[in-house]
N, C-alpha and C positions, 0 to 999 in steps of 0.2 A: 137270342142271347141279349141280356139287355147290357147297356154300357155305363161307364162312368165319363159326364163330361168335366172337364179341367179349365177354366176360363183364361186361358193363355191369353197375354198382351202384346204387340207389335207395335209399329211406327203408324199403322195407318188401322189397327181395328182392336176393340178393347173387347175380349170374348165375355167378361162378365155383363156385358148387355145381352147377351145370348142364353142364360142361365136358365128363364123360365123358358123360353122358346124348345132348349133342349130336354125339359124336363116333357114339354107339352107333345113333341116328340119322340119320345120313351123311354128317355132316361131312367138308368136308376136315382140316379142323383146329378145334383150341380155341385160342381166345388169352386170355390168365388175367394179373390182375396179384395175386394172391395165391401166395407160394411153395407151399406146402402140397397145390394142386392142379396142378401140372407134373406130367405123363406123358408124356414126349419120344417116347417106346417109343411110346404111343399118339395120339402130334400135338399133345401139348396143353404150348403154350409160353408162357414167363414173359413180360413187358412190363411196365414199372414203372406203367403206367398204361394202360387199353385203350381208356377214349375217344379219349383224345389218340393212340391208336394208330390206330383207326378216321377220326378225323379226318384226320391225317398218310397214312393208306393212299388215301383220298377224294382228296385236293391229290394226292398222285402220279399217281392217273390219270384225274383231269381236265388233269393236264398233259401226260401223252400223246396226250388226245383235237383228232385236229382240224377239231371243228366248234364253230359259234356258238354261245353259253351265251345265255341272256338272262333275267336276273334280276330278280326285284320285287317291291317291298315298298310298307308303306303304312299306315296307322292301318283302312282299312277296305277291305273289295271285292279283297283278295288273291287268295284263291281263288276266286273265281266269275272274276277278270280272268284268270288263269292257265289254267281249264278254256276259257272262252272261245279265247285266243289256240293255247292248243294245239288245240280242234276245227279253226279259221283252218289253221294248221301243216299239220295231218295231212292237209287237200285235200290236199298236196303229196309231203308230204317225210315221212321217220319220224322220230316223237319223240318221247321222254322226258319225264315230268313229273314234278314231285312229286307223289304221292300223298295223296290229302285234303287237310291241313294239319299236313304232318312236315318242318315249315318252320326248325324249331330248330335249337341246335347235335349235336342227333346228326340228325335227318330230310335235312336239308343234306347230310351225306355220305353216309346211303343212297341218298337222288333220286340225286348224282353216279356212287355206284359199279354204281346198277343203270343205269347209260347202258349200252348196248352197242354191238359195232364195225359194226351196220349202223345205227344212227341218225343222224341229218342236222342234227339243232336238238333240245339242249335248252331246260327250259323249268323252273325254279329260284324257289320261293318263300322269301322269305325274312321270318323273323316275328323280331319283341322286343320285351323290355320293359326294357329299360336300354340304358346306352349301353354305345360301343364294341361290341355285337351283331354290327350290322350290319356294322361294318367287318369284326373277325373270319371270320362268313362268308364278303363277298365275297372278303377275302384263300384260303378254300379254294376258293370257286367261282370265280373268276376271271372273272368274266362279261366279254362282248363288246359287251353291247347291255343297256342296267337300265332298270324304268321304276317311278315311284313312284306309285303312285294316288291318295294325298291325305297331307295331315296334318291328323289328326284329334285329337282329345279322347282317345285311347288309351293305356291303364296310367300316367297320370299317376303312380302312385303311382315306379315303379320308372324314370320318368325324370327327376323332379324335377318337374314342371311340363309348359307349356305348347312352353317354348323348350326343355327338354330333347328334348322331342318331336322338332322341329323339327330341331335339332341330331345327335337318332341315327336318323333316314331319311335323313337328306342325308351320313350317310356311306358311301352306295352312292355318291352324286355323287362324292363325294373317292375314291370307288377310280376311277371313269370317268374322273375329269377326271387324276389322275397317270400313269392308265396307256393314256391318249388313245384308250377309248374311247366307244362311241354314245349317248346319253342319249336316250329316248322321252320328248316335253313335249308334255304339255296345255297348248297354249298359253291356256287360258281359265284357267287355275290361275295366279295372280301368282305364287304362292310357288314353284312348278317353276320359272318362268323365272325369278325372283330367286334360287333357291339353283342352278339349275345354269349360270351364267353361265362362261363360259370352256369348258365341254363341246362336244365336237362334237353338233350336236341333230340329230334327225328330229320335226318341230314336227306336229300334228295341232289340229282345232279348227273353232272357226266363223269366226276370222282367215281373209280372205281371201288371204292373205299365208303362210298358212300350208305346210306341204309339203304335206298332204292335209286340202282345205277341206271340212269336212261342213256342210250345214244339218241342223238340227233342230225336227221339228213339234211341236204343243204337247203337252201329255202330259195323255190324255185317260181319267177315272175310274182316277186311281192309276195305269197301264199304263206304263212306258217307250217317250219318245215315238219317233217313225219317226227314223230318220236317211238321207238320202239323200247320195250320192256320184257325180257325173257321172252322172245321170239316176236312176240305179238307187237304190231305193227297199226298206231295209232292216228287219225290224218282227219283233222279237224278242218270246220268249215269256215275258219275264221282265218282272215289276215294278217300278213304280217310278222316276224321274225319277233318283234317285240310280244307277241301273244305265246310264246314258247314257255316264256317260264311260267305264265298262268296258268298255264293246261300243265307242266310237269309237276306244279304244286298240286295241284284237284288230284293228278292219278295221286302223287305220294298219302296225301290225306284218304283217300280211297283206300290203299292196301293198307295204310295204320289200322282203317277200323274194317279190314278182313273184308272188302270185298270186290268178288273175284274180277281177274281183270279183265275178261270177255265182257262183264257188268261195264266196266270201267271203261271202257272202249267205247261199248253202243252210246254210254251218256255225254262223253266227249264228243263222238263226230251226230250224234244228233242236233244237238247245241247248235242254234244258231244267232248270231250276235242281230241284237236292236237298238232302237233307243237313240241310234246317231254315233253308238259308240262301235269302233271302225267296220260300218255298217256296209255290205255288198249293195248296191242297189244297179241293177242292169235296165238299160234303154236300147232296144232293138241289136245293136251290134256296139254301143258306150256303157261302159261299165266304171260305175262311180265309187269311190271309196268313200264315204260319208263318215268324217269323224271329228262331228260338230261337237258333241257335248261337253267337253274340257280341250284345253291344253294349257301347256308351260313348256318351257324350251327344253326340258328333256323328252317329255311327247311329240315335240314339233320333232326335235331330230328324228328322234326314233324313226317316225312316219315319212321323214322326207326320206331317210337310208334305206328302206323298206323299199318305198315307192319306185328307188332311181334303180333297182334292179328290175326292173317292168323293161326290158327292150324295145316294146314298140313305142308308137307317137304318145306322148301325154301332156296334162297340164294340171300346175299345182294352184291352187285358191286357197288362198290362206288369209285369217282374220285374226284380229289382235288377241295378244295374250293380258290377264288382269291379274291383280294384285302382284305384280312384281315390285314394287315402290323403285326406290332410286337406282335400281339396274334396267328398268322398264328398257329404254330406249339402246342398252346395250346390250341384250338379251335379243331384243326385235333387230337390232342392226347383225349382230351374228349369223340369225336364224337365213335372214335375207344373204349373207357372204354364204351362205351351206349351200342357199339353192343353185347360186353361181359355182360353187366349187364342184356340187354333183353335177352340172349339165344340164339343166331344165332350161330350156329355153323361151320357153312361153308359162311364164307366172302372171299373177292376180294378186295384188294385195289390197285389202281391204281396212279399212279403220283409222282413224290419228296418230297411233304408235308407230304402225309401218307408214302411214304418210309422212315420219317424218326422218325416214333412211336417209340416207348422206346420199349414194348411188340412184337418183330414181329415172335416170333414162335408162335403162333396161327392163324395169315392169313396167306396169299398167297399173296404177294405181286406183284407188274410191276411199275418200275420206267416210264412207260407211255404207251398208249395205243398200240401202233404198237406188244408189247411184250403181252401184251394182249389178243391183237387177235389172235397172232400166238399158246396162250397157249390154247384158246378154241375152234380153229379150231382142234387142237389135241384131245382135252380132252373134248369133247363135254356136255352141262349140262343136266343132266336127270331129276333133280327136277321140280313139279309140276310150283312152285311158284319164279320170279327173280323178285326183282328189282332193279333197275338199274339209281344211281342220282351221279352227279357231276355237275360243272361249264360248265357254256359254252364255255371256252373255251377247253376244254376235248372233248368235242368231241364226247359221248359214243355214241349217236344215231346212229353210224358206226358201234358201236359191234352187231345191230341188223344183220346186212348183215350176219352174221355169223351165227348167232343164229337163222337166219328162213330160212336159207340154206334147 
């Protein structure tokens, strides 16, 4: 299949020097907004702009396609909701997803252009950190069906606050609700049913009243607990109490598009989580919770509340959280009062943020992870139970090298 290259710009590499390169490679074409590299002779044409080209090529042929888009965003649990609902999907139907988390404004129109004419249902993440994002996107993905995961503590910095927040997830709502279509609600989440009021809903939850009524068992040593559905009894391989409502969203998306829930089951507890996102990783008789790849202080809770019902011996490692702007350090002093309040006795903090707690004779500190590593190659952890969560830019998924030595 041959491709179209876009000569994308960055801080550190200008893709319109790559132009013939990709052509000499297989290109069908180059598209360049720099004059200087046009080679018509050789395919390679002018655009005043190539994202906004790439962007504008995406919207055109998502608007030829005609199948269900169903898009979703969230402060947290995006992509692990997304893999989930597409394994749900794929019993069925063929479908597209976004790859990893290429949720941005250029990942958004690769998921869409790499749709092809035999898929059935895509499946469209959608990520930001300011406002207007979100609307942008859904204006090229046009979704059919959008579901929000939560609203969390996430990049405060770049959306002013807490109501910013609030304000740029729910403008997936305002593309559903103008352009009448389906809105996915946790009905246990006040704030989905208070912001998408007037949307057409498909409601899920523990409400009996609900479109699809689940129970749920208590969640026992950290584990996500069982969810059951008209008998049938569902028990996922994935962590943690805060993975509840991801996996109740994937079945409810499931039975929307009919299918069956024996189907729905096997694709849930096949599922196994990677990536760093709250990833199992076992070492002889220690068993690591790895949930390196994001956080923000509604993640960090979540996972410390989680954690502190593990009974036996444990230890927590935790590394800075980013783009909170001017709560940074009250957000990081919190997080550190939670661990005190559950009980954890033996913590790790890692990074400048948590270096600079008011309380720090009770951890053990590292102004960043190289000092880190060097203290637990020493001092090796003998506790049954770690976990292990910071930002991605931290990096911790490196302290496993150490730790399964």
């Amino acid at each position: 299949m041959k491709s179209i290259f876009f000569a994308l710009k960055g801080e550190n590499f200008n893709g319109n020097e790559f132009a013939a390169q990709a052509i000499k490679s297989g290109a069908l074409c180059s598209i360049v907004d720099e004059s200087d590299f046009v080679d018509e002779e050789n395919d390679i044409y002018y655009v005043e702009d190539t994202l906004n080209a790439l962007q504008k090529l995406a919207q055109y042929h998502r608007e030829q396609l005609k199948i269900p888009i169903i898009a979703l965003t969230g402060s947290n649990g995006k992509t692990t909701t997304k893999e989930l609902i597409t394994r749900v999907l794929s019993k069925r139907y063929m479908v597209t997803a976004t790859k990893g988390n290429l949720n941005n404004h250029i990942g958004v129109p690769l998921t869409l252009l790499s749709i092809k004419p035999t898929d059935e249902i895509a499946v469209v993440e959608m990520g930001a950190n300011h406002l207007l994002e979100i609307e942008f996107l859904s204006n090229i993905a046009q979704p059919d069906f959008g579901y929000i995961t939560n609203f969390g503590k996430a990049h405060l910095e770049g959306f002013g606050g807490v109501e910013g927040i609030l304000k740029g997830k729910a403008e997936l709502y305002n593309y559903l609700r103008d352009h009448s279509k389906t809105v996915i609600v946790n009905c246990d989440d006040e704030k989905q049913i208070e912001l998408s009021e007037g949307i057409r809903k498909i409601t899920f939850g523990r409400n009996p009243d609900a479109d699809y009524s689940f129970q749920y068992s208590e969640s026992i040593n950290g584990r996500c607990p069982e969810i059951i559905y008209n008998s049938v009894h569902i028990n996922s391989q994935l962590v943690g109490e805060y993975n509840l409502s991801n996996i109740a969203a994937a079945i409810a998306i499931g039975l929307t598009f009919e299918i069956p829930i024996e189907d729905i089951k096997d694709a849930i507890e096949e599922y196994k989580s990677d990536n760093n996102r709250s990833q199992i990783v076992y070492k002889e008789e220690q068993q690591f919770i790895l949930d390196a790849y994001n956080a923000n202080p509604t993640s960090m809770e979540a996972a410390l509340l989680n954690f502190s019902k593990i009974p036996e011996e444990k230890v927590v490692i935790l590394g800075d959280m980013f783009e909170l702007g001017e709560s940074s350090l009250k957000e990081h002093q919190e997080i550190v009062n939670l661990t005190q309040k559950l009980g954890f006795t033996k913590v790790f903090l890692i990074g400048e943020k948590f270096s600079s707690i008011s309380n720090k004779s009770n951890f053990t500190l590292f102004p960043n992870r190289e000092t880190a590593e060097k203290y637990f190659t020493e001092n090796p952890l003998t506790e049954k139970h770690i976990l292990i969560k910071g930002s991605r830019g931290m990096a911790l998924e490196k302290l496993m090298d150490i730790f399964t030595l």
